[in-house]
C-alpha positions in Angstrom: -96.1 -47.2 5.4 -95.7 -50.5 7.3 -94.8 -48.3 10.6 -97.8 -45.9 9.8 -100.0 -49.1 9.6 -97.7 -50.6 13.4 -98.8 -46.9 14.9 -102.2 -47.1 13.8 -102.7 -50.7 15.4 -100.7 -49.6 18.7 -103.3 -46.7 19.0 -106.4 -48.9 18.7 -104.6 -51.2 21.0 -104.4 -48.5 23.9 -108.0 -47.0 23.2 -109.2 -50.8 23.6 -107.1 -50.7 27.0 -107.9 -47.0 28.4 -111.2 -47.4 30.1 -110.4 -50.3 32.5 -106.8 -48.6 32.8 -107.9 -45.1 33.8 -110.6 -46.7 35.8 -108.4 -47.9 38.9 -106.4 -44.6 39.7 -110.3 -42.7 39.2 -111.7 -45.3 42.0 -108.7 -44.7 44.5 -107.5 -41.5 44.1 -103.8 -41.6 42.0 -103.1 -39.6 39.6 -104.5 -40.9 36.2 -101.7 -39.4 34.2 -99.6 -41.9 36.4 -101.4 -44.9 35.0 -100.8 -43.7 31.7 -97.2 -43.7 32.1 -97.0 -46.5 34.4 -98.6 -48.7 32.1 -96.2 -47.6 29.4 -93.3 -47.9 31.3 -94.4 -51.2 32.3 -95.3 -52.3 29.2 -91.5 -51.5 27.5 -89.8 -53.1 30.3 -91.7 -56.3 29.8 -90.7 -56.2 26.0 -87.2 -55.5 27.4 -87.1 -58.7 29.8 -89.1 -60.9 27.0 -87.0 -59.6 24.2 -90.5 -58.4 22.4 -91.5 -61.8 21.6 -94.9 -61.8 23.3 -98.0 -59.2 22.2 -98.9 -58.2 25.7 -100.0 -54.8 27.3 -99.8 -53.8 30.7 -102.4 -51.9 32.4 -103.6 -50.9 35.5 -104.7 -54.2 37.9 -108.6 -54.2 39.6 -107.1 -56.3 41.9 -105.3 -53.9 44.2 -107.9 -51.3 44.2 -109.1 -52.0 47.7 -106.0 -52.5 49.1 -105.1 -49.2 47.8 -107.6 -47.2 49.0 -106.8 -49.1 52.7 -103.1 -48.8 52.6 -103.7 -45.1 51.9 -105.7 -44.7 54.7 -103.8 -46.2 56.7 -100.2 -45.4 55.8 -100.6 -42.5 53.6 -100.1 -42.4 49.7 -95.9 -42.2 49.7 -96.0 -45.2 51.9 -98.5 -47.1 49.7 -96.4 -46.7 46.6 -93.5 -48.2 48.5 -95.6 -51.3 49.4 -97.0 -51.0 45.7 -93.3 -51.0 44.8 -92.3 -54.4 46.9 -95.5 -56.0 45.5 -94.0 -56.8 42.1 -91.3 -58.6 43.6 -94.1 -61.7 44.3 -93.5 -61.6 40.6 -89.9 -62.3 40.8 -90.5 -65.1 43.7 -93.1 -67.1 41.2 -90.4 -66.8 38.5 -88.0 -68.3 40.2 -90.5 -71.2 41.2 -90.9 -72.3 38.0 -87.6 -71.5 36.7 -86.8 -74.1 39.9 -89.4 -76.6 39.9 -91.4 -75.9 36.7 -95.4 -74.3 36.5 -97.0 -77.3 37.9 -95.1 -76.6 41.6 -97.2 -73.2 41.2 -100.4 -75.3 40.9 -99.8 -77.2 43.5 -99.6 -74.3 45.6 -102.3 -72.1 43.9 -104.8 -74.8 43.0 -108.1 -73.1 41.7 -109.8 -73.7 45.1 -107.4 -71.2 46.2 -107.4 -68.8 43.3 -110.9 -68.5 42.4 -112.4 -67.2 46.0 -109.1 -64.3 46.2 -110.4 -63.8 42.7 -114.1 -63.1 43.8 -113.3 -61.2 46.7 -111.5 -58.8 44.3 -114.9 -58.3 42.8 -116.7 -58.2 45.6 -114.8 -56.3 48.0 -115.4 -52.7 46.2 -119.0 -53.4 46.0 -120.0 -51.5 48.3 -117.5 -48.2 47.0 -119.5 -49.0 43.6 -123.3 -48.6 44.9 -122.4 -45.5 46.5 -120.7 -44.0 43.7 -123.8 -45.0 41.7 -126.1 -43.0 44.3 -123.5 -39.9 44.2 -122.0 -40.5 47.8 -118.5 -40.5 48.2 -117.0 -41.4 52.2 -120.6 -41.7 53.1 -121.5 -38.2 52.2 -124.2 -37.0 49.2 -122.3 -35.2 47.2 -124.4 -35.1 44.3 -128.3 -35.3 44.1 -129.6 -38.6 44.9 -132.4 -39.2 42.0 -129.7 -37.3 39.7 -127.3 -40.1 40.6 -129.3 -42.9 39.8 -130.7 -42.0 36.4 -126.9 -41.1 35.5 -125.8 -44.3 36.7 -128.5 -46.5 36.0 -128.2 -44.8 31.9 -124.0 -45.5 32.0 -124.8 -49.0 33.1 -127.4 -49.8 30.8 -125.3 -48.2 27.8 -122.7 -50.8 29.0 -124.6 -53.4 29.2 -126.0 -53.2 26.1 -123.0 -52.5 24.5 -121.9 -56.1 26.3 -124.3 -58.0 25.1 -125.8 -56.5 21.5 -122.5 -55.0 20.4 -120.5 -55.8 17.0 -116.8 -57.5 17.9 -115.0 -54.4 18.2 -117.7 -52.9 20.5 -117.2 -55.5 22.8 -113.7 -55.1 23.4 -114.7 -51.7 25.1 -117.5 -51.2 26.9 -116.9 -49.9 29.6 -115.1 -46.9 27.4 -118.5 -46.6 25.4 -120.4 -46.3 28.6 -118.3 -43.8 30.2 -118.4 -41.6 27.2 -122.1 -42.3 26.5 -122.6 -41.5 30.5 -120.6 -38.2 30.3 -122.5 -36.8 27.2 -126.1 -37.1 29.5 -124.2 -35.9 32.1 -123.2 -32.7 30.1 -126.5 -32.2 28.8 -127.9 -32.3 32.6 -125.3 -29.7 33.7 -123.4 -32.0 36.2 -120.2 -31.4 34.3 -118.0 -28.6 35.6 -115.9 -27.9 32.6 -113.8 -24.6 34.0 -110.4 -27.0 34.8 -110.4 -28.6 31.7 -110.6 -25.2 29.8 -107.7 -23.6 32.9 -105.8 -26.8 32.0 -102.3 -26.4 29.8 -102.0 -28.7 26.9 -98.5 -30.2 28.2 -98.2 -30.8 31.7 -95.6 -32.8 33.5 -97.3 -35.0 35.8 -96.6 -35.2 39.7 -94.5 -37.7 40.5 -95.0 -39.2 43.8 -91.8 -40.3 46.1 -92.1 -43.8 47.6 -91.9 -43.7 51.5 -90.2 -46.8 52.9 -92.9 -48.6 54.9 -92.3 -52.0 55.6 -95.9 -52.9 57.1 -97.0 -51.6 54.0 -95.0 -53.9 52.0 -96.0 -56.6 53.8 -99.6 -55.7 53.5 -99.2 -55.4 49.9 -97.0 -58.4 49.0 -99.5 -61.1 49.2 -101.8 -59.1 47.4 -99.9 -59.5 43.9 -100.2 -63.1 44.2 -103.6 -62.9 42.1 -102.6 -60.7 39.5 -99.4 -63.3 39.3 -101.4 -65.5 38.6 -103.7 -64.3 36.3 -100.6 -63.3 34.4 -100.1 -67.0 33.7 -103.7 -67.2 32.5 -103.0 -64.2 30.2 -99.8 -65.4 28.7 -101.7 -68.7 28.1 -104.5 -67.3 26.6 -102.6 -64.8 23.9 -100.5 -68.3 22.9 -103.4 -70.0 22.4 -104.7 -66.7 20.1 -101.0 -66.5 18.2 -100.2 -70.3 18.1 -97.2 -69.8 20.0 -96.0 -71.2 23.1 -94.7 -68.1 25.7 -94.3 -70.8 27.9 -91.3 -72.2 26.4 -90.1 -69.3 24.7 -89.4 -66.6 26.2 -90.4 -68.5 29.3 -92.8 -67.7 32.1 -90.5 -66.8 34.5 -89.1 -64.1 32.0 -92.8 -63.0 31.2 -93.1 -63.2 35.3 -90.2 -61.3 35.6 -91.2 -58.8 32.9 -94.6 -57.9 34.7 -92.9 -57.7 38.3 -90.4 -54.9 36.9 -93.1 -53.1 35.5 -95.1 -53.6 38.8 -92.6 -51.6 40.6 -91.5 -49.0 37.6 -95.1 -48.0 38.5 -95.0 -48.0 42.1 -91.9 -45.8 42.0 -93.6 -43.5 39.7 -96.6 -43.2 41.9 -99.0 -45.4 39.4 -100.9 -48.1 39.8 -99.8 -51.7 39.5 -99.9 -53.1 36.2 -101.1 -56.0 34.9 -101.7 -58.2 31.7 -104.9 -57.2 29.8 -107.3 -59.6 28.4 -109.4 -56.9 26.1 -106.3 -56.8 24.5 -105.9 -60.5 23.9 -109.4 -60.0 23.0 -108.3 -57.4 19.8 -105.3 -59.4 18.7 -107.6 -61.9 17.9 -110.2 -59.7 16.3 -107.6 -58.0 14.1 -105.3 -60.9 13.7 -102.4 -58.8 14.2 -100.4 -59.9 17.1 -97.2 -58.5 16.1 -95.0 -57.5 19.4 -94.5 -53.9 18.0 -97.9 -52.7 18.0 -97.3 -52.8 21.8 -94.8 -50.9 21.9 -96.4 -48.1 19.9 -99.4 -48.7 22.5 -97.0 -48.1 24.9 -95.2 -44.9 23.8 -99.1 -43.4 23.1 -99.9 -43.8 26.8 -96.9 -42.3 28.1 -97.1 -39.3 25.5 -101.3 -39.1 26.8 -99.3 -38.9 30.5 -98.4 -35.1 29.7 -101.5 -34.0 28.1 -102.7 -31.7 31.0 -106.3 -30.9 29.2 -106.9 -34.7 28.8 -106.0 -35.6 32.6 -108.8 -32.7 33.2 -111.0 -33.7 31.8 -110.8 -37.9 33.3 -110.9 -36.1 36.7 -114.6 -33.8 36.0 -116.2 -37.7 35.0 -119.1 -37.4 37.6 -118.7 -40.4 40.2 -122.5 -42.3 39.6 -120.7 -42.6 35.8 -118.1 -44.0 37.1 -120.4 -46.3 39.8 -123.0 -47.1 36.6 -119.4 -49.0 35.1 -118.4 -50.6 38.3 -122.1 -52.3 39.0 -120.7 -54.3 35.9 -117.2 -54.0 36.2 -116.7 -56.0 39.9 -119.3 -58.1 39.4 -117.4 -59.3 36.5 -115.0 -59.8 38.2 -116.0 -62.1 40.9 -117.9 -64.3 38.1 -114.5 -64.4 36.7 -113.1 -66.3 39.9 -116.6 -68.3 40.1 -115.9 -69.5 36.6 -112.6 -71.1 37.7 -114.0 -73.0 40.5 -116.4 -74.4 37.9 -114.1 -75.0 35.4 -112.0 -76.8 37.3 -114.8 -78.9 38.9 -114.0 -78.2 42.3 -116.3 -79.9 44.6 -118.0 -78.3 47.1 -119.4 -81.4 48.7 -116.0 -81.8 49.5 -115.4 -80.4 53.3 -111.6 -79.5 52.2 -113.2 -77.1 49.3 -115.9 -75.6 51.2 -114.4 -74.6 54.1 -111.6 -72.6 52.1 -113.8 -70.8 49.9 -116.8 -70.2 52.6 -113.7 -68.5 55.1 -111.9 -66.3 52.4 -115.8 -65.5 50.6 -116.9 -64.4 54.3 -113.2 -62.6 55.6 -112.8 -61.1 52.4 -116.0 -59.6 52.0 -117.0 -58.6 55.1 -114.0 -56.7 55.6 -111.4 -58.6 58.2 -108.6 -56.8 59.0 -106.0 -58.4 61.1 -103.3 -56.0 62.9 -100.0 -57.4 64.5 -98.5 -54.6 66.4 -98.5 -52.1 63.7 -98.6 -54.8 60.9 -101.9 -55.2 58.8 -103.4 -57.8 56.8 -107.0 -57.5 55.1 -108.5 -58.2 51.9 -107.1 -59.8 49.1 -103.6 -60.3 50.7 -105.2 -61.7 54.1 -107.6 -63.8 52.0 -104.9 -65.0 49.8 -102.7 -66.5 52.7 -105.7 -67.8 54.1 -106.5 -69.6 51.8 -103.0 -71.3 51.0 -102.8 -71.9 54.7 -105.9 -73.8 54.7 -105.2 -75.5 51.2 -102.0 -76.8 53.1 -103.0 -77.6 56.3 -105.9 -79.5 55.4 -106.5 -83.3 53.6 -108.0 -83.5 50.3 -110.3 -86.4 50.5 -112.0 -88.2 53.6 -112.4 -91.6 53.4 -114.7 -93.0 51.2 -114.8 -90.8 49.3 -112.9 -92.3 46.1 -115.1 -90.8 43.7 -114.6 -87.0 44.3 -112.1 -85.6 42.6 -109.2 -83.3 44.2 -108.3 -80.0 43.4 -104.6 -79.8 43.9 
């Protein structure tokens, strides 16, 4: 009975986790049955490495979706999943940091000035993918019928909203899974829905695997990238002691818990999934439910890589029309970026303070407008080349000017 009642709580614990992690390989092309079983992977080898001491789950991160979707352009997908593959060892690099020098030699280097801009150009970055996914286009092209798209879009995003806002507890834990289900009813009622592969589809199918292609621009482009999510992994592991009255910090440690995420960063990249990361919705429901026993996670775990070889299941994610998915995003990046606004704020950093301004004004403007810069075959752009921005800058330039006693510093 006590294991019936573990299972149980691991399967809410992945259905309050499946809409944000099906989301990211939907917006950039992977296979969706690859997040599944990347994030359950992941999530095992992180209870591995922390000796199933913290109640974490891994899913898919937002914050390499535009990298992605560039490095795939550019590179091709094999090649991607080998930088995708090297990004998790950022992980390894920040453990050993404060393994070395303890967590506060990480904010020194990452202060919030420098966090919460890379944070909001994660947000901000895929706007421009999520209004035109709203108005059906996809690459620029209509492929859907404009006033169609907008009432589709504009009745997922009001679903979610509401849902946001007016929901019970529970409801607000997943709303971006109520909106894409509300979203793909009207969509079925209006005849957008082609349902003729998800009826063709077998129940068990083994998912594609795809085979990493060593590509060392791509690693590079992708390396810097992870430093967000590394850091918002910190956050994460913070946030679920607070919610258990434990300290991860000291036991296991975060440079095990750093460690535990990196591995399952490039378990998934090997697979061909997307990156992993910690999830706050599910801090979110271990508080609801006060259950934050570690094995409810690992029954979360096993359900998504069991949902990996459902073929009729994968069938039916990939018929979701895109303005449902672009009526979630509106909400969903924008999020997002208020996420990294909120740290700037909450860590009083000064904008009055030339230091300040001038790092988050440069990675705001590179970041969203889309800088790329190419050495010989090498690229940087977005997150990555907005995250080593703004470290350079944080470095290179003096905190206070004189006479200025009064404002505070960041770092």
């Amino acid at each position: 009975m006590q294991q019936l009642k573990m299972a149980v709580s691991g399967a809410q614990i992945l259905f309050v986790a499946f809409g944000a992690m099906v989301l990211v390989p939907l917006l950039t092309g992977l296979n969706p049955a690859m997040a599944l079983l990347g994030a359950g992977i992941g999530t095992l080898l992180f209870q591995l490495v922390t000796k199933r001491k913290v109640p974490i789950f891994l899913g898919s991160s937002f914050a390499f979706i535009a990298p992605i979707i560039y490095a795939i352009a550019e590179w091709g997908l094999p090649a991607t999943m080998f930088g995708l593959f090297a990004a998790g060892f950022m992980y390894f690099v920040f453990a050993a940091l404060i393994k070395w020098r303890g967590l506060a030699a990480v904010n020194r280097l990452l202060p919030p000035v420098v966090i919460g801009p890379v944070i909001m150009v994660i947000g901000l970055s895929v706007a421009v993918v999520a209004s035109q996914m709203a108005m059906g286009q996809s690459g620029g092209n209509q492929v859907m019928e404009y006033s169609q798209s907008l009432l589709l879009s504009g009745f997922t995003f009001a679903i979610t909203v509401l849902v946001a806002v007016f929901g019970s507890k529970m409801m607000k834990l997943i709303p971006i899974l109520i909106g894409v289900v509300s979203g793909y009813i009207v969509a079925l009622i209006m005849g957008l829905v082609d349902v003729t592969p998800i009826i063709e589809a077998p129940w068990f199918a083994v998912p594609h695997f795809i085979t990493p292609e060593i590509n060392w621009h791509a690693a590079l482009f992708m390396l810097p990238v992870a430093i967000a999510p590394a850091i918002e992994h910190i956050g994460g592991v913070m946030a679920i002691g607070k919610v258990t009255g434990k300290d991860y910090a000291k036991d296991p440690g975060l440079d095990k818990t750093l460690a535990g995420d990196g591995l399952g960063v490039c378990a998934a990249g090997l697979i061909g999934g997307p990156p992993v990361t910690t999830y706050g919705e599910v801090t979110g429901a271990v508080m609801l439910t006060k259950n934050s026993n570690p094995k409810i996670m690992t029954w979360a775990a096993v359900f998504a890589i069991a949902m990996a070889f459902f073929g009729k299941f994968n069938a039916f994610l990939a018929s979701i029309p895109l303005p449902v998915m672009g009526g979630v995003m509106i909400l969903l990046f924008g999020t997002i970026a208020s996420l990294g606004l909120k740290t700037l704020i909450d860590a009083k950093v000064d904008l009055m303070q030339p230091k300040n301004l001038v790092i988050v004004s440069s990675v705001l403007t590179t970041g969203v407008g889309g800088m790329v810069m190419k050495f010989g075959n090498m690229s940087f752009a977005g997150v990555g080349l907005c995250a080593i921005l703004a470290i350079v800058l944080n470095w290179l330039l003096p905190n206070e000017t004189a006479g200025s006693e009064e404002t505070q510093t960041t770092d």
